[in-house]
Every structure is written in structure tokens, then in C-alpha cells.
N, C-alpha and C positions, 0 to 999 in steps of 0.2 A: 587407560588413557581415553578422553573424549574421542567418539568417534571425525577423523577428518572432516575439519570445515577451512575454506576458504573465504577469505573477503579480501576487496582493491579496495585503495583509496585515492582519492585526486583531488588533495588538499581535505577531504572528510574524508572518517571512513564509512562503508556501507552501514547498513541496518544492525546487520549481529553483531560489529563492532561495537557500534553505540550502545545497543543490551547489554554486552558483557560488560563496557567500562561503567555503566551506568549501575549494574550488580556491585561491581568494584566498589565505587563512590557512596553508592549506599550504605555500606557495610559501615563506612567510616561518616556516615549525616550527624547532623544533630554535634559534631565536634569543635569551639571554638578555634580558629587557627590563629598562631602566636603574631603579635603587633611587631614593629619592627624594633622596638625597645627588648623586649623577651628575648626576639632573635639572635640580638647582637649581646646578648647576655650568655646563650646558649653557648656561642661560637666562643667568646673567650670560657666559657665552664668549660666547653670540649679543650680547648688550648691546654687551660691549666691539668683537668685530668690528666690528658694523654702525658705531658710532663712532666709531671709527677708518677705517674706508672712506667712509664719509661726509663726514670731516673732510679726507680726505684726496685726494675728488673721484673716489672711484673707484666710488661706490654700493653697492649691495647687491651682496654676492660670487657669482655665477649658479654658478658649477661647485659651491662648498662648499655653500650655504644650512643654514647649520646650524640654521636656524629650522625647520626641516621635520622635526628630527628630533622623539620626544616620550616623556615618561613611558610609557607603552604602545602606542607604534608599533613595526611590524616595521622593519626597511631596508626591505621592498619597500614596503612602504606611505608609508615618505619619498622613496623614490624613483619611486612614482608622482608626486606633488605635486610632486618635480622637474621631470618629465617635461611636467607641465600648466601650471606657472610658467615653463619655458622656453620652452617652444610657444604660450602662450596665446595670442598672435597669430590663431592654427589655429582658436579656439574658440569659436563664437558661442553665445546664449543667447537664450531667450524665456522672462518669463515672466508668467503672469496670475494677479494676487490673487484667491482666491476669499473670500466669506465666512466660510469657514471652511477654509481651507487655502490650497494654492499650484499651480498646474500650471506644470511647467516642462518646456521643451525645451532640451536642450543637445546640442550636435555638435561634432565637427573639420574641418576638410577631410583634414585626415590619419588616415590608417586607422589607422597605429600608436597615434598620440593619441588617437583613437577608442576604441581599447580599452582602452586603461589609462582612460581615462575612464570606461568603463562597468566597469571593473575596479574601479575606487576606488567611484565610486556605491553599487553592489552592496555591497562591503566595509562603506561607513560607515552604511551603513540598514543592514547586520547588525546592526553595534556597537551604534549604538542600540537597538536593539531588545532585543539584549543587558544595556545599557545600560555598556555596557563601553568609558569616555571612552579616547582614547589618549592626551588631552593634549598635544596637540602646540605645540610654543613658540609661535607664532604662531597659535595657535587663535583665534578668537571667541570672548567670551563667552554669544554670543548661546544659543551649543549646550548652554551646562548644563542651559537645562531639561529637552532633550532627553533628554538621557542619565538626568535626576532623574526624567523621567516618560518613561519609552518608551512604557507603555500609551496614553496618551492620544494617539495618531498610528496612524491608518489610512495606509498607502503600498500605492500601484499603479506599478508600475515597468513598459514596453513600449519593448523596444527594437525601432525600426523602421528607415525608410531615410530618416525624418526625423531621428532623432538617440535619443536617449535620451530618454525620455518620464515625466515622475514627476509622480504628483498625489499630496499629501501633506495631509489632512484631519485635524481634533480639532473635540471640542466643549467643549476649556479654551481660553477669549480668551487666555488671558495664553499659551500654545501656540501658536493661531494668529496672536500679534501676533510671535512669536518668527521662525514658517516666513516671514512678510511680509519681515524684518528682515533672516533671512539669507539668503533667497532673492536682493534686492538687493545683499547683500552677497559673492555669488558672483557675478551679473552685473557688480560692478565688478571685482571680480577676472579676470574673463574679459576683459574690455576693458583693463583696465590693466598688469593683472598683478603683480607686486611693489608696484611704485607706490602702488596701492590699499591693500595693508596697511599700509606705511608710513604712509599716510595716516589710516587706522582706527587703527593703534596710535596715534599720537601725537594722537588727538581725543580717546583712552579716556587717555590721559596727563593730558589739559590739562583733565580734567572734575575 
């Protein structure tokens, strides 16, 4: 694992932050991103797939997942979320509500997983920050505030030989009931993997 670095953010983040998302981002240059016609073609193609696999006892499709793709995602960046949907097996998670934010610990046992995990992490606290949603079919709603208010979110990111390490602070409740919500909201993903979402989409269905 990278040897321990540290960086804060206060509405940016530092210098290394920006390198790494900016390595990230590069990976995926040069990539057309879908209009909102395309988009909204994808989201019912994922519709229909999913039920049709479902109906037909085969589940969610692991090779295609075309719910990973998104209004402004790169491919690399859906196929990280591949990459952590099909491993998540690999991924454990901790994490602690604070009063006004979240610290979490996330890890793999697998090196590869590892890094595209710390790859995507780095990437989407850019975005935010940014506030630049990529909307991905399968997203949460939980994240718009995020992206509505990037200021109001301090992030400290340390990756160690514990795992990747993020404490994530505001002083808007309705922010910090947001980072509570999807905090757990990543921890069942970690543990279930697909399953989970399925399970979140069709609770956000039935409300």
C-alpha cells in the first residue's frame, strides 16, 4: 500500500488531492460524456435489463452492470464501481457518526481493490468539491446535497496501512444527517454488494 499521506480540505482540497484526482480524470480524457437523451435511454435499458434478469432468475447482470454507467461518468470511473461491486466480498468498512460529520475506515484485502478504491474515493470528494454530479444510474439520492453544497463539507483523507481513512465534517444538520445516511449507505454496499442497491432502489420505489 502507498506509503501514509495526509491532506484537509475547506471547501478545496490540498495540492495532492488535486494530483491524484487530476491522475484519476486523466485516465478517463479524451472521453465523450452521454447527452441527456442517451441518459435517459440508459436508465430505462438498466430498467428493462434488471427485469427481465430478475424475472427470469438470473439477477443482476455482474459482467454488463449497466447501472454503473452515468450522465457524467468517465468508463473508468464505471469501471471502478465495477470493479468494487464485484469484489466487494474483499471490502470491509468502519464507521463512526460524529456530531457533526463521519469518520470512516474502508479497506480490501486485495491490493488491486485497494487502489481503485482509493482511486474512486479521491475521484468523488474531487467531484464534490467540484460539485460536478456524475449521476450515475444507480446513484443515491442521498448525494445531491452534496454536490448542491460542496462548501459546507470539510474532508481529511489519510491513507494508511489501516485502509483509507476519511473524516468528513459541516456545520449544515441537514449535511450532516446526509454524510450519517450515506455513510451507512456505503457500509451496506460493502457487505452486500448489489443486493443492497436493489434493496435501497425499491424502498425509494415504494415511498
Amino acid at each position: 500500500m502507498a506509503k501514509p499521506s495526509k491532506q484537509k480540505s475547506n471547501g478545496r482540497t490540498m495540492a495532492v488531492i488535486a494530483v491524484l484526482a487530476a491522475v484519476v480524470a486523466a485516465a478517463g480524457a479524451g472521453w465523450a460524456f452521454l447527452g441527456h437523451d442517451s441518459f435517459a435511454r440508459m436508465v430505462m435499458d438498466h430498467d428493462r435489463l434488471h427485469a427481465e434478469h430478475m424475472a427470469s432468475g438470473m439477477g443482476h447482470d455482474d459482467a454488463v452492470m449497466p447501472g454503473l454507467r452515468g450522465r457524467d461518468a468517465t468508463p473508468e470511473e464505471s469501471t471502478e464501481l465495477a470493479v468494487m461491486f464485484q469484489n466487494f466480498d474483499t471490502i470491509t468498512r468502519e464507521v463512526e457518526n460524529l456530531p457533526d460529520g463521519i469518520r470512516t475506515v474502508t479497506r480490501s484485502s486485495d491490493p488491486e481493490v485497494m487502489d481503485v478504491l482509493v482511486s474512486h474515493v479521491v475521484g468523488m470528494i474531487a467531484r464534490v468539491e467540484d460539485g460536478r454530479d456524475p449521476g450515475i444510474i444507480i446513484q443515491s439520492p442521498t448525494l445531491d446535497i452534496f454536490f448542491d453544497r460542496p462548501d459546507a463539507i470539510e474532508t481529511t483523507i489519510e491513507v494508511t496501512e489501516e485502509g483509507i481513512v476519511v473524516i468528513q465534517t459541516s456545520t449544515d444538520a441537514q449535511v450532516v444527517a446526509a454524510l450519517h445516511t450515506h455513510a451507512a449507505e456505503v457500509s451496506a454496499m460493502a457487505d452486500r454488494g448489489m443486493d443492497a442497491v436493489h434493496d435501497m432502489m425499491a424502498a425509494r420505489a415504494g415511498n
